[in-house]
C-alpha positions in Angstrom: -11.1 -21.9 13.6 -13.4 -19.7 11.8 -13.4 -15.8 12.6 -16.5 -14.1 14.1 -17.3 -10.2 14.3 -19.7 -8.8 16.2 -21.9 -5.5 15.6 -24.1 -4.4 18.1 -24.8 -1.0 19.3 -26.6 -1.8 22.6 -23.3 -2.3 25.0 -25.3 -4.8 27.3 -26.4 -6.9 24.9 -23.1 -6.9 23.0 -21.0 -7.9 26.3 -23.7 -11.1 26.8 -23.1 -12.4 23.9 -19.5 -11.7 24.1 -18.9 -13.8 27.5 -21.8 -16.1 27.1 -20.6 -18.2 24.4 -17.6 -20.3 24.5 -16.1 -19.7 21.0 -13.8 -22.0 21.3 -15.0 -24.9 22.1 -17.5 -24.8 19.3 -14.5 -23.9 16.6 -14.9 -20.4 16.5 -12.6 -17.6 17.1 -14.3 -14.0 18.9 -12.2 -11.6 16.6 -13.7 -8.1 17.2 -16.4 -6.1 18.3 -18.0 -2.5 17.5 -21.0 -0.2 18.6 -22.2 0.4 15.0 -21.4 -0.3 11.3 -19.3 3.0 10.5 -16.8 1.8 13.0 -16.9 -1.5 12.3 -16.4 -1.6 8.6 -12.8 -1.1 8.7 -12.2 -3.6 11.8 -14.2 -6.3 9.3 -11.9 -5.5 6.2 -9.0 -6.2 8.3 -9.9 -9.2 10.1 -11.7 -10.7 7.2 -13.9 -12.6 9.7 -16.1 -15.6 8.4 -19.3 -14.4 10.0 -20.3 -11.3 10.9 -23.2 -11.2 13.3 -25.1 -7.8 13.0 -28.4 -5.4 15.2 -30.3 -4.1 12.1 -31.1 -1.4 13.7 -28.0 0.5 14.3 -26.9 4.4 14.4 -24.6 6.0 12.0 -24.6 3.1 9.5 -27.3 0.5 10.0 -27.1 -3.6 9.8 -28.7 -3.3 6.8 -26.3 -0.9 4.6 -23.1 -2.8 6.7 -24.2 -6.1 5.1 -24.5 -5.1 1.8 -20.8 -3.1 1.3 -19.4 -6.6 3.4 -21.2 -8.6 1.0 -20.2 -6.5 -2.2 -16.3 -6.6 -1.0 -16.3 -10.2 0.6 -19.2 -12.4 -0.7 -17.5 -15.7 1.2 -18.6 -13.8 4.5 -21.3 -14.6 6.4 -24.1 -12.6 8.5 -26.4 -13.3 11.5 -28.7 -10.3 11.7 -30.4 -9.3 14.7 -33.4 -7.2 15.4 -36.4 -6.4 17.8 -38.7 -6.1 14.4 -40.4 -8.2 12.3 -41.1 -6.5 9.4 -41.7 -8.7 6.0 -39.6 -5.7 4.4 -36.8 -5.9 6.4 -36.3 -9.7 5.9 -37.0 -9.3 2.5 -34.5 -6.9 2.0 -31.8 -9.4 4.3 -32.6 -12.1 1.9 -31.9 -9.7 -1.0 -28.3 -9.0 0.1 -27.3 -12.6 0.5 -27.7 -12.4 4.2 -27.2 -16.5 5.7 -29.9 -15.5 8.9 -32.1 -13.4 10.3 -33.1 -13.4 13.7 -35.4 -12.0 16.0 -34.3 -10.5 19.4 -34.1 -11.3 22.2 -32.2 -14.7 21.5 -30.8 -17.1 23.7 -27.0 -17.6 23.6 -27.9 -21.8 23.0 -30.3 -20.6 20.2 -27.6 -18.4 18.9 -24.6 -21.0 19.2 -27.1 -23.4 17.3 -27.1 -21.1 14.8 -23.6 -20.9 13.9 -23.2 -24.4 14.4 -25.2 -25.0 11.5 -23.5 -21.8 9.9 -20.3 -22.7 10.5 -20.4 -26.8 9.2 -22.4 -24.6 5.6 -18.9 -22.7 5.3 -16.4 -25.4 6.3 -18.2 -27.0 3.3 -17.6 -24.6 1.2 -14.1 -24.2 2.1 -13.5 -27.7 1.2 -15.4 -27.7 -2.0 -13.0 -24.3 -2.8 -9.9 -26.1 -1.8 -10.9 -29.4 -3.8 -11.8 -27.0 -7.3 -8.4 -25.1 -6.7 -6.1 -28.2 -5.7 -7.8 -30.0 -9.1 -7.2 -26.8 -10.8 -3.7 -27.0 -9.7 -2.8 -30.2 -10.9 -4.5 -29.2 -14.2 -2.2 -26.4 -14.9 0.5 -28.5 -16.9 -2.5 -29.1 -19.6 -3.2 -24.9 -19.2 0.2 -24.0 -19.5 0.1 -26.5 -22.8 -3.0 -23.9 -23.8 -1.0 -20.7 -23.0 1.8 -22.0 -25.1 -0.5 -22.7 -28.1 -1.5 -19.0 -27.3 1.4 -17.4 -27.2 2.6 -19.1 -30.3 -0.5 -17.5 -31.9 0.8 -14.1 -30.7 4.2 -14.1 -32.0 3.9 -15.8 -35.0 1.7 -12.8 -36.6 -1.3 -13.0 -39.2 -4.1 -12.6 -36.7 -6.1 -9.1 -36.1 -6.5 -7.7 -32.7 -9.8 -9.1 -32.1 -9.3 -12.4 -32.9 -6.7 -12.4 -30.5 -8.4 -10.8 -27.5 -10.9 -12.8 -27.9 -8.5 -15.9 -27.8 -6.9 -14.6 -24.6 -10.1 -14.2 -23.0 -11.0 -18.0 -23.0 -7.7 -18.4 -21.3 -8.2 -15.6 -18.4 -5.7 -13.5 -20.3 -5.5 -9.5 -19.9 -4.3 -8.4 -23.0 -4.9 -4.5 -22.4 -2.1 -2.0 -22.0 -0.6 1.1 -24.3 2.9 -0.7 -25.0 4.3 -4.3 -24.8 7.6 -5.7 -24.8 8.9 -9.6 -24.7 11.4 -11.0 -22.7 12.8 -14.6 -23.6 14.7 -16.6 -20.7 16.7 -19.9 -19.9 18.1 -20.9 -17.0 20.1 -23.5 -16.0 22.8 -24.9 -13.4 26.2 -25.4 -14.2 26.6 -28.4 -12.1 24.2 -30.0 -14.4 23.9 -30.4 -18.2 20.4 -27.9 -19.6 17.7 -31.7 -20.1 19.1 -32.5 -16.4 17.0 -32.0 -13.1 17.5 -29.2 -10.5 15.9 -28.3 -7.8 17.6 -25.2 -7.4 16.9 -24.4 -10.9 13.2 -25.3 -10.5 13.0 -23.0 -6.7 14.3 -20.0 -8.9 11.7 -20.4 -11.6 8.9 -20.3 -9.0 10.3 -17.1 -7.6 10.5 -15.9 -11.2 7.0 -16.8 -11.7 6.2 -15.0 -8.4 7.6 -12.0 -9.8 5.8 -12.2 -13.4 2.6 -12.2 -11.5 3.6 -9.4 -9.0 4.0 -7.2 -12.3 1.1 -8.2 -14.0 3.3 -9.9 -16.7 2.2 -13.0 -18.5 4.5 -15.9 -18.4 4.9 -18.6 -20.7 6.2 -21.8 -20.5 8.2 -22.7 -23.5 10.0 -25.9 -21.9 13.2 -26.5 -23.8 13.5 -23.0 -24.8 12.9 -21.8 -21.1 10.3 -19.1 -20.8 8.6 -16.0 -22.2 6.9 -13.0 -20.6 5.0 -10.5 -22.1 5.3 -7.3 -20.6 2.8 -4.5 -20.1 2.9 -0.6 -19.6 1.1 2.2 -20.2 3.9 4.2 -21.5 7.5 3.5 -22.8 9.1 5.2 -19.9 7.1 3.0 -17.8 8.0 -0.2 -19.7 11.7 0.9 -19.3 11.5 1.3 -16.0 9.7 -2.0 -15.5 12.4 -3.9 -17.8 15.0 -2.7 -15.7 13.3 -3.4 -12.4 12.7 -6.9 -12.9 16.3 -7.3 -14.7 17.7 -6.6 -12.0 15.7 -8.3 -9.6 16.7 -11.4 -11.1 20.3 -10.7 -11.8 20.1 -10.5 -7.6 18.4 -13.7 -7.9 21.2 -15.3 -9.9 23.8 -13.6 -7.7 22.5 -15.6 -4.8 23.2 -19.0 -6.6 26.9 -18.8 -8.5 26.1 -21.9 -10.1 23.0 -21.1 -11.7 23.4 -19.7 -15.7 21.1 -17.5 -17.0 20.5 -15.8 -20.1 17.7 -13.0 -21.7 16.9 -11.9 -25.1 15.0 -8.5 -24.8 12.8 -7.1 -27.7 11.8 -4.1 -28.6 9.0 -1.9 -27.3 5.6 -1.8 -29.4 2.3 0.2 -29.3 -0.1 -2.7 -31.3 -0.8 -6.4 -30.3 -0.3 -7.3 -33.9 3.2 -5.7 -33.6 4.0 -8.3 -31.1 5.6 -10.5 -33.5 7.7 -7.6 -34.0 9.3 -7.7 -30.1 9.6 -11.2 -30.3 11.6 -11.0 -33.2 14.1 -8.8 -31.8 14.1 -10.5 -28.4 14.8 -13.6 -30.4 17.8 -12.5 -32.2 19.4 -11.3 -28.5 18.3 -14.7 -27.1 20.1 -16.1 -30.2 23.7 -14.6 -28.8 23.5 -17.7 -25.6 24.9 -20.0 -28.5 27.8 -18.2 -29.1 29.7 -18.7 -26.3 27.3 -16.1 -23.6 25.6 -16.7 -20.3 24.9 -14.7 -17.4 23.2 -11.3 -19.2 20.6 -10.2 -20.7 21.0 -8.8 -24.2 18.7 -6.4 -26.0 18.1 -7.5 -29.7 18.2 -4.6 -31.5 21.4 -3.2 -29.8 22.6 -6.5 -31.8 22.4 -4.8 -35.8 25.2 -5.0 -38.7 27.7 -1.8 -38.7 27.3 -0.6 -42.2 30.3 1.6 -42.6 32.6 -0.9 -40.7 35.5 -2.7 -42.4 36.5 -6.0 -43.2 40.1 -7.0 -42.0 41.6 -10.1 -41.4 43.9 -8.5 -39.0 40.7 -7.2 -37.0 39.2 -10.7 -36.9 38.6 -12.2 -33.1 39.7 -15.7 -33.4 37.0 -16.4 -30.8 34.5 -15.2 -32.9 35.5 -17.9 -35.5 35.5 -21.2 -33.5 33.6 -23.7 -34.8 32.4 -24.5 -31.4 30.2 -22.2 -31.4 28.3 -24.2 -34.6 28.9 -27.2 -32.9 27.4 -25.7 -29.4 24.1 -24.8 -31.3 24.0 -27.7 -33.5 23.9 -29.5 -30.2 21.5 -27.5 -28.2 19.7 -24.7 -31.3 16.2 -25.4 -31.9 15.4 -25.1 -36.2 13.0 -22.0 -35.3 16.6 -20.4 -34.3 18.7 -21.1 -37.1 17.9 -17.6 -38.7 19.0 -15.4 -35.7 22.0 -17.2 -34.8 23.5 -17.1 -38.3 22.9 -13.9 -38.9 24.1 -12.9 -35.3 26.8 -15.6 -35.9 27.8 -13.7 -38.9 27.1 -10.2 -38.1 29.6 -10.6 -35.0 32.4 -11.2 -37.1 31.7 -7.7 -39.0 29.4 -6.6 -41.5 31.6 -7.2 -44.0 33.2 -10.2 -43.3 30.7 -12.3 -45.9 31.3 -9.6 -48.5 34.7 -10.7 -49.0 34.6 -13.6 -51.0 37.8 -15.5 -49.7 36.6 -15.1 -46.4 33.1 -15.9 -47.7 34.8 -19.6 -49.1 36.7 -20.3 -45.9 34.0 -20.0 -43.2 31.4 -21.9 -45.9 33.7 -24.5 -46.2 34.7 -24.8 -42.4 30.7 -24.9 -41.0 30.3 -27.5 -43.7 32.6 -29.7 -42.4 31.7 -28.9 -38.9 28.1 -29.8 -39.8 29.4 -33.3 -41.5 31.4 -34.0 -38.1 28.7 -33.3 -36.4 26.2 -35.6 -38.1 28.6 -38.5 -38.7 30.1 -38.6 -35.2 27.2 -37.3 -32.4 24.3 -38.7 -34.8 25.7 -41.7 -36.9 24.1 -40.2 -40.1 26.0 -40.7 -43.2 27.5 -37.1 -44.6 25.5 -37.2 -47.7 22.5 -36.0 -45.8 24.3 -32.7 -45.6 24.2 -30.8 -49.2 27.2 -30.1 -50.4 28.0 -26.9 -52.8 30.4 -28.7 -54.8 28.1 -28.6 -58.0 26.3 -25.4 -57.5 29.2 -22.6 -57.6 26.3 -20.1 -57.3 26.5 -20.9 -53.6 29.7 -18.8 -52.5 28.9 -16.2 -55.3 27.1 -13.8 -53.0 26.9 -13.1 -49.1 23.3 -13.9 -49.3 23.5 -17.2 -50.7 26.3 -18.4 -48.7 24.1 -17.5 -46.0 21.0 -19.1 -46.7 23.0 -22.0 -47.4 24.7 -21.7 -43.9 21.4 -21.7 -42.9 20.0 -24.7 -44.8 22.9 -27.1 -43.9 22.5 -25.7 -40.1 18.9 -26.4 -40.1 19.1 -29.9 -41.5 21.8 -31.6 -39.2 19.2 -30.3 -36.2 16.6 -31.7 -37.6 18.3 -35.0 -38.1 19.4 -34.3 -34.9 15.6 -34.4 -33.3 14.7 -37.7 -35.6 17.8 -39.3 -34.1 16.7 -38.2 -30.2 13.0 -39.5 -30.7 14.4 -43.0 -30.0 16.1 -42.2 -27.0 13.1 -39.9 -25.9 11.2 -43.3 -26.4 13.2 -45.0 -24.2 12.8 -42.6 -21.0 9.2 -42.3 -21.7 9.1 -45.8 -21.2 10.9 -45.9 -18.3 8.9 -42.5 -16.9 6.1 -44.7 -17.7 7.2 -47.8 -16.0 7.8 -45.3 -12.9 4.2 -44.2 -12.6 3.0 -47.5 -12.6 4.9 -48.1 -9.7 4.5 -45.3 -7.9 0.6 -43.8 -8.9 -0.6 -44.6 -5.4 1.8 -42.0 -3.6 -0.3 -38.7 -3.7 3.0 -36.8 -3.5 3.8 -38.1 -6.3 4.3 -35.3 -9.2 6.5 -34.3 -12.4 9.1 -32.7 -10.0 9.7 -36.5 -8.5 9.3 -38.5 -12.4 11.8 -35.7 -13.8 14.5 -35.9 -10.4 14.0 -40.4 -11.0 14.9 -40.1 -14.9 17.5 -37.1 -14.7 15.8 -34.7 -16.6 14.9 -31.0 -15.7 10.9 -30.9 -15.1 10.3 -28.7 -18.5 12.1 -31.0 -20.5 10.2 -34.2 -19.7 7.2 -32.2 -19.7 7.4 -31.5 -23.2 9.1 -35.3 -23.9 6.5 -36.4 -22.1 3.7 -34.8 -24.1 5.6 -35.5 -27.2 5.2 -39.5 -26.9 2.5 -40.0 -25.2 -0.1 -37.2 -26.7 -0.8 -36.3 -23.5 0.6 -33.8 -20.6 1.7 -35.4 -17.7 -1.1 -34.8 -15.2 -3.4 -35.8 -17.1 -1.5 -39.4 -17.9 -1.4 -39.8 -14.0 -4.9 -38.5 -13.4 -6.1 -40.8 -16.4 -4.4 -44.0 -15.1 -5.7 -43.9 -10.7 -8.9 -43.7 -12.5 -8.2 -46.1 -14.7 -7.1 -48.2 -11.6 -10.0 -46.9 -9.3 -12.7 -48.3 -11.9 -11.3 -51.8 -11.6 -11.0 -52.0 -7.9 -14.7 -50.0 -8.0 -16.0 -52.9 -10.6 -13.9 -56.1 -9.3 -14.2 -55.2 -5.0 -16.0 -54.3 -2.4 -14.4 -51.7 -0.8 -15.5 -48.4 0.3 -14.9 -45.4 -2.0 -12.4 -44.0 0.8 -10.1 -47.3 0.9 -9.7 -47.1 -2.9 -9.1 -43.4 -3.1 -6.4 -44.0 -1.0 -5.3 -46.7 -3.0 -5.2 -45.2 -6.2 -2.7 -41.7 -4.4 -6.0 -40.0 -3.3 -5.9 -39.5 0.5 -8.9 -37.2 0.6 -11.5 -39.1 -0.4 -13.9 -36.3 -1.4 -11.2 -34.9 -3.6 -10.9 -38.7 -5.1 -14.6 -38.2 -5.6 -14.0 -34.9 -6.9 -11.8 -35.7 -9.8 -13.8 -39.0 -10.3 -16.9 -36.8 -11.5 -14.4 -34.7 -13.9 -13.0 -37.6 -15.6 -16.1 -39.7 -15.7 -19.0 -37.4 -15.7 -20.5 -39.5 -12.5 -18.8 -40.0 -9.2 -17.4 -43.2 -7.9 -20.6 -44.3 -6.0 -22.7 -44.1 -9.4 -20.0 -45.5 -11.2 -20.0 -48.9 -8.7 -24.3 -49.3 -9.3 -24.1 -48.7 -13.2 -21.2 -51.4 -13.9 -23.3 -53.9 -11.4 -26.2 -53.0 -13.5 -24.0 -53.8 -17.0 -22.5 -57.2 -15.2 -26.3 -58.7 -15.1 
């Protein structure tokens, strides 16, 4: 029902209108009443009517001067104003304002009903045109959060100047502006399932994660596989501390409330400049490197995670923990190449500072991630080991702590990316199979990434960016692409109305069928029908 207020500083007049009209059989709800406009005000901010039916001519705070502050807070609502005068000025003035009528007193309550008959179909138009833009909108945010990704890549990767990059986050609807910023890298997971594999639970908590971003005014990005990013802002460091810590928190409760949920958060340092943004993401990076070795559940600050310089190197000191080569082998399996450089170094740097300076040491753990990486390519990807560089001819290799690392990090780097050429194939085949899915399923208008990813056992952010990987295209817009692929034949080849194939091709609303229609093909289905008649003779 829509909401109606009513202003009217004549008591009479305001009670026969009041008990004269039966609001609800017409759709309308009678949700307040005041004697002028100074009273009324703050009754109309917190019932948020739809119309506001006004006198002009009111003490304390006229019709006139109401209207205007409602229409300057809520320009959705609208006003009926009454009034005994007819002066051009004061109609002209109505019309000024945005006021929907202006009527003369004294007015029938039939005449007045009439009036927001007709004024109430105008705004349940509008309300439907609004919930068609924002539902279309909706199901276009996988291809905007493929935008704010490119975006945020942009930020972190450096080399761009301030402006450049406000002006970049200002075709996105991005508020850059703050006094410090800080980065926060995420992944979460379920235990019960492996990290690719759907879960609902997992996908519940990253809605109440997003919730949370948005309460604080952080931007969240979606990085699939690698989980998700927010950028924080403050206007202080005390305040981005405190911030940190609240929302930390907050989600450590969230966690709590699911055991078998896994989490983990690399934190980066506080900056002052956008272009030292790279600079936070760096350091959250290198803590959000630590989940490889054998971490969940915590969130770890990346530059609490720097070499000991004094400390030293003794075989009796070493964790034997810290040395398992499962921890290469965990990576290897589930490290992205853009990581490779944090986790050896962290890798490394948890052993002790020294460890690589000792060139025994240096030989053995060279040696054992080498073959580690060779079983690793041989047995999980069926590579032969001579795609992994040896250092048997290039002694210069275990000479120094910095190349034995770079090496570490070259041989580390290359099984993953053999490891990625090697998963295309098998990315190929669920594709085809998500594919295959749609097909058979495009006409259910529930249908969405949540119900592909559950049917092929993949977690929603994974097959998103799968998805987008093979086909070139995000999801939503595959599915939007192929009902109006299908509505264009049955529009061409049938006779049926535009409402029986809407519903045909998962559109159950057929003005939001038409809707998307006009979007994809710049003419709505109607148009569509009498031009490809037109072509056929």
């Amino acid at each position: 029902m829509l909401k109606v207020f009513l202003v009217e500083d004549e008591y009479f007049v305001r009670e026969s209108i009041k008990n004269n009209i039966d609001w609800e059989s017409h759709g309308f709800k009678f949700c307040g009443e005041a004697g002028d406009g100074e009273v009324a005000l703050p009754m109309i901010r917190k019932e948020l009517p739809d119309i506001v039916i006004t006198d002009i001519k009111m003490p304390f705070m006229d019709g006139l001067t109401l209207s205007k502050m409602i229409k300057e807070e809520h320009s959705s609502t609208e006003i009926i104003l009454l009034t005994g005068y007819e002066e051009f000025d004061y109609a002209r003035e109505a019309l000024n304002i945005g006021v929907a009528r202006y009527l003369g007193k004294p007015i029938s309550g039939s005449k007045l009903l009439e009036e927001l008959d007709a004024l109430g179909n105008k705004i349940k138009d509008k309300k439907e045109e609004l919930a068609i833009v924002e539902k279309y909108e909706k199901e276009m945010e996988e291809k905007n959060l493929s935008e704010r990704l490119g975006f945020f890549d942009m930020l972190v990767t450096g080399g761009r100047d301030t402006l450049s990059l406000m002006n970049e986050a200002r075709k996105l609807s991005l508020d850059l502006s703050a006094v410090c910023y800080n980065i926060l890298l995420l992944k979460v997971w379920s235990d019960r399932h492996d990290m690719e594999e759907y879960s609902g639970t997992v996908v519940s908590m990253e809605e109440r994660i997003k919730a949370m971003a948005q309460e604080k005014n952080a931007l969240l990005f979606d990085r699939h596989l690698e989980g998700k990013a927010f950028l924080f802002k403050a206007d202080s460091t005390e305040q981005m501390d405190e911030l940190l810590k609240e929302c930390i928190d907050r989600m450590e409760r969230m966690f709590e409330e699911n055991r078998h949920i896994r989490f983990f958060g690399g934190v980066g340092k506080t900056v002052t400049h956008i272009t030292e943004i790279p600079e936070s993401f760096d350091s959250a990076g290198r803590g959000f490197a630590h989940r490889h070795l054998g971490e969940s559940n915590k969130f770890i600050w990346g530059n609490e995670h720097n070499p000991q310089a004094n400390e030293e190197f003794s075989l009796s000191e070493l964790n034997p923990k810290k040395m398992a080569h499962e921890r290469v082998i965990e990576f290897l399996r589930r490290g992205d190449c853009n990581e490779v450089t944090f986790f050896v170094e962290e890798f490394t740097c948890d052993l002790g500072s020294n460890v690589m300076n000792s060139t025994m040491f240096r030989q053995y753990l060279t040696m054992d991630t080498y073959l580690t990486v060779v079983d690793f390519v041989e047995n999980e990807i069926g590579v032969p080991r001579d795609a992994i560089d040896t250092f048997d001819s290039d002694n210069s290799i275990l000479l120094s702590k910095d190349n034995s690392v770079a090496y570490l990090k070259r041989i580390i780097d290359k099984a993953i990316c053999l490891r990625e050429e090697k998963s295309k194939s098998r990315y190929h085949d669920v594709v085809r199979d998500a594919i295959a899915y749609i097909e058979e399923n495009y006409s259910n208008e529930d249908f969405s990434l949540n119900t592909l990813a559950a049917y092929v056992n993949f977690s929603p952010n994974h097959l998103s960016a799968v998805f987008r990987q093979e086909t070139g295209q995000p999801f939503i817009k595959y599915l939007t692409d192929y009902r109006i692929t299908k509505a264009k034949e049955l529009l061409r080849c049938t006779s049926k109305k535009s409402s029986e194939i809407a519903s045909m091709v998962g559109y159950k609303d057929a003005h939001y069928f038409s809707y998307a229609f006009k979007k994809a093909q710049g003419i709505t289905p109607t148009a569509y029908r009498g031009t490809a008649k037109e072509e056929i003779k």
